[in-house]
Rosetta silent file (secondary structure, phi, psi, omega in degrees, C-alpha in Angstrom):
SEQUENCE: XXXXXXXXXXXXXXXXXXXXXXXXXXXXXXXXXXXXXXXXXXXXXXXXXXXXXXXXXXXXXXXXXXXXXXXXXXXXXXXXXXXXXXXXXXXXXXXXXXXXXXXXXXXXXXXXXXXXXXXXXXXXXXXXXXXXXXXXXXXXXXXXXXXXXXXXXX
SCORE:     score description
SCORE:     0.000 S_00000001
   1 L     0.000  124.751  145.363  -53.146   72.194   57.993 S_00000001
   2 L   -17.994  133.188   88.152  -55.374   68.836   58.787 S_00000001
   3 L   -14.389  157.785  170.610  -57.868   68.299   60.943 S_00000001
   4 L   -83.822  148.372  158.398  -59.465   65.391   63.226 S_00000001
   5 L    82.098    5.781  163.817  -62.355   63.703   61.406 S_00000001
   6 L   -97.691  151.554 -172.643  -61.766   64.590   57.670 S_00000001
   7 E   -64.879  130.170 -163.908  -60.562   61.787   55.122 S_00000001
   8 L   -89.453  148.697 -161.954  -56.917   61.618   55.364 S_00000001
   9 L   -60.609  136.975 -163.570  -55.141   62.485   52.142 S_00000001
  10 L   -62.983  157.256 -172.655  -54.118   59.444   49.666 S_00000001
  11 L  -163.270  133.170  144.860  -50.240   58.645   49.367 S_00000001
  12 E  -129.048  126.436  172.596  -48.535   56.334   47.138 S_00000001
  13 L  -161.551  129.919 -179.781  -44.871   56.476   47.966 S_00000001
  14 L   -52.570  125.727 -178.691  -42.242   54.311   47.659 S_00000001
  15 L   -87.618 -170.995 -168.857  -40.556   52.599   50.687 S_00000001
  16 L   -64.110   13.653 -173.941  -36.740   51.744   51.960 S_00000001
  17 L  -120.858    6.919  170.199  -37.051   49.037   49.812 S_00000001
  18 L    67.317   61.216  179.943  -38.016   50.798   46.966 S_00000001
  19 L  -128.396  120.765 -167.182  -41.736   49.058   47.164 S_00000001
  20 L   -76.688  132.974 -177.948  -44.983   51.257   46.275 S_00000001
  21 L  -140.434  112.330 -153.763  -46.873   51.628   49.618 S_00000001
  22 E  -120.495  148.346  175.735  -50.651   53.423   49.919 S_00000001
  23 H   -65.210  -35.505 -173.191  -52.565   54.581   52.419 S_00000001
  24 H   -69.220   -8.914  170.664  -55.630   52.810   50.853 S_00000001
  25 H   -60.572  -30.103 -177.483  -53.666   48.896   51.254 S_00000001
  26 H   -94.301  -17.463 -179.767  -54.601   49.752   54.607 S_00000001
  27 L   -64.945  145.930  176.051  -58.150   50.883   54.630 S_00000001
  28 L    92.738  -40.275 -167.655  -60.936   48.345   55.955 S_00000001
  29 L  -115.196  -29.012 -170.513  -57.899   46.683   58.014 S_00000001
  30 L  -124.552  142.176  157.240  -55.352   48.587   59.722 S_00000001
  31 E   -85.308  143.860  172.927  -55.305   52.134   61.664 S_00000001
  32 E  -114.023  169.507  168.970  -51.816   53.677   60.727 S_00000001
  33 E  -133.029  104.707 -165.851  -49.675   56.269   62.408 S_00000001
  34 E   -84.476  130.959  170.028  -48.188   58.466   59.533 S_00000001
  35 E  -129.867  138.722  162.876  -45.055   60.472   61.324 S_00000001
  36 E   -90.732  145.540  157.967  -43.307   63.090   59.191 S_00000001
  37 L  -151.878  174.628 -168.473  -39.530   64.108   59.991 S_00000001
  38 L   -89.390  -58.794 -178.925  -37.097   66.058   58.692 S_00000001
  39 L  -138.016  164.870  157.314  -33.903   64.090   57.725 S_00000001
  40 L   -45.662  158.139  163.823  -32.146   60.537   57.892 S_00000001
  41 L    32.391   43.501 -167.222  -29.864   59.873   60.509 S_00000001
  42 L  -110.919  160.413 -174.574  -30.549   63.283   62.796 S_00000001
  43 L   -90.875  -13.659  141.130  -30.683   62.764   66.351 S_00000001
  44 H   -39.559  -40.949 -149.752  -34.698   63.543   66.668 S_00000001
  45 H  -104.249   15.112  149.606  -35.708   61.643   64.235 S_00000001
  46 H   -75.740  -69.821 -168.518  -33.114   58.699   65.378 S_00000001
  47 H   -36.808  -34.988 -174.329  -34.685   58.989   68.581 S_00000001
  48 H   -75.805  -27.978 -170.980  -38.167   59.019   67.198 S_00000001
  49 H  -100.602   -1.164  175.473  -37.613   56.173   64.976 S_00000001
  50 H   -89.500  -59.302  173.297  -35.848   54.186   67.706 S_00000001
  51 H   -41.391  -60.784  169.743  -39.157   54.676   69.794 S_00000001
  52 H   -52.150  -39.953 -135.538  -41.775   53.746   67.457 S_00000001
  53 H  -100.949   13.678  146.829  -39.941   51.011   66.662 S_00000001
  54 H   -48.181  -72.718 -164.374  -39.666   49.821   70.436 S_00000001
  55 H   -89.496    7.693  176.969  -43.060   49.958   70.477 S_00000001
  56 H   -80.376   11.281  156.955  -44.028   48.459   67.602 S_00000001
  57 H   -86.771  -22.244  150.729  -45.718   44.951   68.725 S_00000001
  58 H   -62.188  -48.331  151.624  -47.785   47.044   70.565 S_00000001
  59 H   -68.237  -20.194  128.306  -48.801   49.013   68.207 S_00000001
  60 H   -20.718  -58.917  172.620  -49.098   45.920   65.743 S_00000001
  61 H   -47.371  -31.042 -155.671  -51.719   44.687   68.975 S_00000001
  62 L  -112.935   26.966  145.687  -54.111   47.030   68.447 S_00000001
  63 L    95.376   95.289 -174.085  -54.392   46.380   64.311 S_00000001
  64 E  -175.433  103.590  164.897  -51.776   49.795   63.801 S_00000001
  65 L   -72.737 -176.721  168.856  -48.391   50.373   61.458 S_00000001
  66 L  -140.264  113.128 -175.031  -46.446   52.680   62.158 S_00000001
  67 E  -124.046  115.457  168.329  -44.963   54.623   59.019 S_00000001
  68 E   -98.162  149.923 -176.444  -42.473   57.654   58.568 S_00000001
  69 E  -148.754  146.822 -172.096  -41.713   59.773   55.660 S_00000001
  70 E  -139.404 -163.755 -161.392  -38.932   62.212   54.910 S_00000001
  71 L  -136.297    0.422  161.396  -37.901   63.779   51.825 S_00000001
  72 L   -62.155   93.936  165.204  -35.034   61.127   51.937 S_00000001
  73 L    -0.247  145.381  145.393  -34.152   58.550   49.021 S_00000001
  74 H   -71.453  -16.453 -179.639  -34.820   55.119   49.878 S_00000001
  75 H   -88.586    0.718  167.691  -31.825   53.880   49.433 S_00000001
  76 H   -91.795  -21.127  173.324  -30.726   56.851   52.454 S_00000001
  77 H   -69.897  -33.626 -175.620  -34.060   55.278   54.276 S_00000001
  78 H   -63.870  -62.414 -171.685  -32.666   51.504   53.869 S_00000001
  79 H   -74.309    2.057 -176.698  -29.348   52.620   55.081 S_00000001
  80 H   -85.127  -41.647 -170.182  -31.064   54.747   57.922 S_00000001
  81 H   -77.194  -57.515  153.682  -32.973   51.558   58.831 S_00000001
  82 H   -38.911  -64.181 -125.080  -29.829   49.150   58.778 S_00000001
  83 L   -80.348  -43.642 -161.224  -27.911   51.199   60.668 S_00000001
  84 L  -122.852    9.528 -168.506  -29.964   51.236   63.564 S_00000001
  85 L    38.518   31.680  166.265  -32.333   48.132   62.869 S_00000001
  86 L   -48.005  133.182 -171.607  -35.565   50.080   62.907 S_00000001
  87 L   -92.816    3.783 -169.077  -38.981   47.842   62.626 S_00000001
  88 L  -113.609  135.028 -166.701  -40.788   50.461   61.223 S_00000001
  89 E   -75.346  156.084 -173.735  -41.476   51.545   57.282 S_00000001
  90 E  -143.485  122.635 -172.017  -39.714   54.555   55.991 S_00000001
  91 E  -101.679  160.234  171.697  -41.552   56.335   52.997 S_00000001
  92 E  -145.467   92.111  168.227  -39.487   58.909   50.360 S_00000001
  93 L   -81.472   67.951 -152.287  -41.491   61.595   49.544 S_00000001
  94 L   -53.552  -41.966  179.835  -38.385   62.512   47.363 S_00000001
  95 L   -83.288   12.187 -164.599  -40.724   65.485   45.297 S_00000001
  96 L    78.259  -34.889 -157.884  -42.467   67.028   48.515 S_00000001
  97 L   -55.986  -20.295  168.173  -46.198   66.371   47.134 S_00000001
  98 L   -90.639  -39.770  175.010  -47.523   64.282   50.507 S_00000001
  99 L   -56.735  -38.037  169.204  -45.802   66.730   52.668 S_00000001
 100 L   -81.508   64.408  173.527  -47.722   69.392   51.258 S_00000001
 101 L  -147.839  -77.293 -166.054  -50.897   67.490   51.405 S_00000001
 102 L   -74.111    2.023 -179.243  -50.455   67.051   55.163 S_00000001
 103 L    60.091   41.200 -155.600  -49.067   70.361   55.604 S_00000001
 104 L  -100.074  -47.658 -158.541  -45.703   69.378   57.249 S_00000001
 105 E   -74.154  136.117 -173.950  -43.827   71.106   55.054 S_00000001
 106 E  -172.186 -174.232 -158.773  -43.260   74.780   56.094 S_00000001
 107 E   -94.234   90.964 -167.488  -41.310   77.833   57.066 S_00000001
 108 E   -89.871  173.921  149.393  -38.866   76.857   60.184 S_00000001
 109 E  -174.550  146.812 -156.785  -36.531   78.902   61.470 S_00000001
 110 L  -134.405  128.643 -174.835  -33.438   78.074   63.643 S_00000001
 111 L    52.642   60.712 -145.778  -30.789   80.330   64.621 S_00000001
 112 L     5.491   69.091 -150.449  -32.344   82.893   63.469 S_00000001
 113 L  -149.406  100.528 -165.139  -32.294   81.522   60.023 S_00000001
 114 E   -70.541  127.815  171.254  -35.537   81.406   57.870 S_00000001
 115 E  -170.924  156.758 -175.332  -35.803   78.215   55.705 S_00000001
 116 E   -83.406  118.095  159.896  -38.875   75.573   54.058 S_00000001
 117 E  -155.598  178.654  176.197  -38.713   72.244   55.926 S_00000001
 118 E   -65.767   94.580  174.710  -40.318   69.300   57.330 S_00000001
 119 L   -65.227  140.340 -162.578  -42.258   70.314   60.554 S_00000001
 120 L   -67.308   83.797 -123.942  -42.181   67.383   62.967 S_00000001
 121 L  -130.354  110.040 -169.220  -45.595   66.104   62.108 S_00000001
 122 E  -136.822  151.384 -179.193  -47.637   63.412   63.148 S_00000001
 123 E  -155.875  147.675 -162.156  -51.236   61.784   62.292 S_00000001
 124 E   -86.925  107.333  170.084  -53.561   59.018   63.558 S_00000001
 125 E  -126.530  120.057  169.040  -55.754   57.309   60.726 S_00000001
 126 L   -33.961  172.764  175.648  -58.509   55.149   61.588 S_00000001
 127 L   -70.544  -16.853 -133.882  -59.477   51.912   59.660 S_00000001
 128 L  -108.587  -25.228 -167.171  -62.116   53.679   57.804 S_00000001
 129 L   105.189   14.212 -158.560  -59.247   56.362   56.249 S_00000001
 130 E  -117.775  140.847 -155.394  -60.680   59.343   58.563 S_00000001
 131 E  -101.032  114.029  163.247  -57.813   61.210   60.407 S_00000001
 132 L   -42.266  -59.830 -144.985  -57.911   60.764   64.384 S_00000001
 133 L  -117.170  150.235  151.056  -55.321   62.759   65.430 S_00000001
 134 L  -149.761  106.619  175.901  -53.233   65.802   63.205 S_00000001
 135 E   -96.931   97.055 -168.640  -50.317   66.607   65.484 S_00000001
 136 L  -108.697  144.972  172.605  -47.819   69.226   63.751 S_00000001
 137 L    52.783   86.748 -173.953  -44.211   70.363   65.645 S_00000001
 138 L  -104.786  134.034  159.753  -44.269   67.282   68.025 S_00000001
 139 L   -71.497  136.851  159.825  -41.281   66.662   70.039 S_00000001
 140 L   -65.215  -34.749  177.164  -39.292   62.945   69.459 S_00000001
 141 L   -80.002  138.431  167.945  -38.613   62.098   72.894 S_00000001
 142 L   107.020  -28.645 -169.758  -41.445   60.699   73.936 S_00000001
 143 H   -72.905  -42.583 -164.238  -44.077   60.815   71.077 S_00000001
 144 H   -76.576  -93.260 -156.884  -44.226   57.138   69.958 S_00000001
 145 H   -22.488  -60.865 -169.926  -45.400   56.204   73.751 S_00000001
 146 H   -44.249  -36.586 -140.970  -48.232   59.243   73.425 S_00000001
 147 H   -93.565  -43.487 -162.848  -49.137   57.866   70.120 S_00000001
 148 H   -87.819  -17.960  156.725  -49.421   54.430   71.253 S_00000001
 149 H   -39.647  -79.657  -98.554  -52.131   56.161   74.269 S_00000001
 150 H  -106.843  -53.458 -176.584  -53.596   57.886   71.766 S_00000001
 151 H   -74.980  -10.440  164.068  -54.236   54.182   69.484 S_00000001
 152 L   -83.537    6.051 -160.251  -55.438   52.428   72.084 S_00000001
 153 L   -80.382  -52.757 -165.470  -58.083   54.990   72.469 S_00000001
 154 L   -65.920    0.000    0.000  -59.606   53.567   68.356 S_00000001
């Protein structure tokens, strides 16, 4: 798992718009807030993506995207995004390969039922590309407000 203060790992991944989108487009200029979830259209990760995207002129004040990635197609992120008019980018790390870089991806288990999935996973990167915050099994309600605490803090 990530740490604060180490160089946060590189991503190219396509968004709901099928448009290549890198953490380094952002370096020098923006801090982002990378959120991991598990699937489209679930009622966490509605809620969570209804939050951020509430707050996202606020986060936008303080020089800050806000980006999520799933393991969802873009064209299930586009229609995840429509549906509910989320303001926020939705990445599709369709092969796994960022989630295991950030260490999201892991061994859940829910009704007593063992299985590999996207731990609820969220992390604060600075202008410079150096990781604030690495938050792993985060609750939805609630999280984009902590988050937006947590960025005015940079």
């Amino acid at each position: 798992m990530l740490e604060q203060k180490q160089p946060a790992p590189e991503f190219a991944l396509p968004n709901q718009d099928h448009k290549p989108v890198t953490l380094s487009e952002y370096r020098g200029n923006k801090n982002v807030v990378l959120y991991f979830y598990p699937r489209d259209d679930t009622p966490g990760c509605t809620i969570e993506a209804n939050e951020f995207t509430a707050l996202v002129d606020e986060f936008g004040r303080l020089d800050t995207v806000v980006i999520g990635v799933s393991k969802d197609s873009c064209d299930s992120h586009r229609a995840f995004r429509d549906k509910y008019g989320f303001g926020v980018e939705l990445l599709a790390d369709t092969t796994g390969e960022v989630c295991e870089r950030y260490g999201v991806w892991q061994e859940k288990e829910k009704n007593g039922v063992k299985k590999m999935g996207i731990v609820r996973s969220t992390f604060l990167i600075d202008k410079q590309g150096v990781l604030v915050e690495a938050l792993y099994g985060v609750t939805a309600e609630g999280h984009a407000q902590d988050m937006l605490d947590r960025a005015r803090q940079l």
